[in-house]
C-alpha positions as CSV (number, residue, x, y, z in Angstrom):
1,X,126.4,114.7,74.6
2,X,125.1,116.1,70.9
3,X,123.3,113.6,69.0
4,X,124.4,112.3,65.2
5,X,121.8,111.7,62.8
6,X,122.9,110.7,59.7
7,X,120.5,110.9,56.2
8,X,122.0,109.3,53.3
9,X,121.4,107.7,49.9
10,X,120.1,103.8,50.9
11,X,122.2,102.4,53.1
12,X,125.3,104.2,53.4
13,X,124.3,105.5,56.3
14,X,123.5,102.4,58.0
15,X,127.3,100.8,56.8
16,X,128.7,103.4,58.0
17,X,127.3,103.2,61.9
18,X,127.8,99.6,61.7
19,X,131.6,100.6,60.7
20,X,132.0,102.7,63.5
21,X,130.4,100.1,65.9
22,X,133.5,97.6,64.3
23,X,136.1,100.1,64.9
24,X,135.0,100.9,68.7
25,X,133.6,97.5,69.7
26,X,130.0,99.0,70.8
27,X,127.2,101.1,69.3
28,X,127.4,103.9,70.1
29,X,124.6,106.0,72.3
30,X,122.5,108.9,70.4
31,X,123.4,107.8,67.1
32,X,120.7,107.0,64.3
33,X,120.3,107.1,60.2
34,X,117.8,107.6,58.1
35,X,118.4,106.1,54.5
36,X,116.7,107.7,51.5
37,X,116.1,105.4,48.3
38,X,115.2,106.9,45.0
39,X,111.3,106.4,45.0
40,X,111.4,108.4,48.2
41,X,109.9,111.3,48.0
42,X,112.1,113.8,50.8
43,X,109.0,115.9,51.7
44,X,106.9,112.8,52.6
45,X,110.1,111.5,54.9
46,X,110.2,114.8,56.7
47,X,107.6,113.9,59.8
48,X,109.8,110.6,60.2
49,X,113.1,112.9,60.2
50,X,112.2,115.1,62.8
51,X,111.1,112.0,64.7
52,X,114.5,110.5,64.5
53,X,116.0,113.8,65.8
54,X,114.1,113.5,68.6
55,X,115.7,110.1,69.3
56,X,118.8,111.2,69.2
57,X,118.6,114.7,70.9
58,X,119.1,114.8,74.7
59,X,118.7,118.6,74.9
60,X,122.0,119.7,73.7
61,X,121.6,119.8,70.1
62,X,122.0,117.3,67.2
63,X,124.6,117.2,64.6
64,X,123.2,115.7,61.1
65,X,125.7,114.3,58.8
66,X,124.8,113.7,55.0
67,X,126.4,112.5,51.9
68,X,126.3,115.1,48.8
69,X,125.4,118.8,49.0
70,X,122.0,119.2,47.0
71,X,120.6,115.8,46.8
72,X,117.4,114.9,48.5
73,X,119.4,113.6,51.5
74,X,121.2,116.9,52.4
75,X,117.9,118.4,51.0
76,X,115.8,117.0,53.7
77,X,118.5,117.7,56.4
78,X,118.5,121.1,55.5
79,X,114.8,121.5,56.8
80,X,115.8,120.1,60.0
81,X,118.5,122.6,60.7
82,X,118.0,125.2,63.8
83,X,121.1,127.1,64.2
84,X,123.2,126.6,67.3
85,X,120.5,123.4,67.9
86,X,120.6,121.5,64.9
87,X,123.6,121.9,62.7
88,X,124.8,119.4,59.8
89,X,127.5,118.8,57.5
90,X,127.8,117.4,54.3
91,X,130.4,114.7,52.5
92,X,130.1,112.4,55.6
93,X,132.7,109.6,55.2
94,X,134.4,107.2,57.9
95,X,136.5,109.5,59.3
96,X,134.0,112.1,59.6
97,X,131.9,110.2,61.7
98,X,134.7,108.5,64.0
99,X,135.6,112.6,64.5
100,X,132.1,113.0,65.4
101,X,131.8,110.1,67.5
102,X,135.2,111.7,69.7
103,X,134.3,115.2,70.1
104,X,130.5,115.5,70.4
105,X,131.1,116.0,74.5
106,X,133.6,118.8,73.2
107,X,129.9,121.5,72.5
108,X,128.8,122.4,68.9
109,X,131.1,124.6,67.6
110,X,134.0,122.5,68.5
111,X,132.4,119.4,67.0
112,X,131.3,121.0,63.6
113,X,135.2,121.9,63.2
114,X,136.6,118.8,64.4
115,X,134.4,116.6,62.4
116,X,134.5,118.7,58.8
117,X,138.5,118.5,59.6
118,X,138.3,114.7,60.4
119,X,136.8,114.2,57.0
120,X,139.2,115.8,55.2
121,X,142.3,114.8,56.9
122,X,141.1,111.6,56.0
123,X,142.1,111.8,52.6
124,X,145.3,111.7,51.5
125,X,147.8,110.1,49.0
126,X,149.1,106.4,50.7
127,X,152.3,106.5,49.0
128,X,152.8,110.0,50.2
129,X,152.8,108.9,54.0
């Protein structure tokens, strides 16, 4: 099973695995986040990144999820990324993650697709449905 590590602003991360945990009754196995405040400086949180991949990494690769493209979150994931290995996606959301959550058995190019797609079929116009 691929790992998910999340790195987001604060605590978003951390919501958003304790919102998946409501939604499926359990936590989750292989699943971790690391939460980046604004004194943090990404560089120094890089040793304790790579740790957490570890965690979560049972020798078939690690998918990290992160909140906005360019900010020291995604910034940080970026150095953990070893293609094929390590592979992340950006604008995580709910939907992304339960996505992640179902198809991380499914290998690494199937969940990069069916999680990016899971976040943005999540979004849609409620009076249009």
């Amino acid at each position: 099973m691929i790992g998910i590590l999340l790195i987001t602003h604060g605590s978003y991360g951390e919501a958003l695995i304790q919102n998946a945990c409501h939604v499926l009754n359990k936590r989750p196995q292989q699943l971790n986040q690391l939460g980046v405040s604004a004194q943090d400086d990404p560089l120094d949180l890089l040793p304790l990144a790579r740790e957490m991949l570890k965690l979560v990494d049972n020798g078939e690769g690690v998918l990290v999820l992160t909140d906005i493209f360019g900010a020291s979150p995604a910034n940080l994931a970026l150095k953990l990324l070893e293609p094929g290995r390590v592979e992340g996606l950006t604008g995580i959301n709910l939907p992304m993650l339960m996505r992640a959550l179902t198809y991380r058995d499914k290998g690494m190019e199937t969940l990069l697709v069916k999680a990016r797609d899971g976040g943005r079929d999540g979004i849609f116009n409620m009076r249009e449905h």
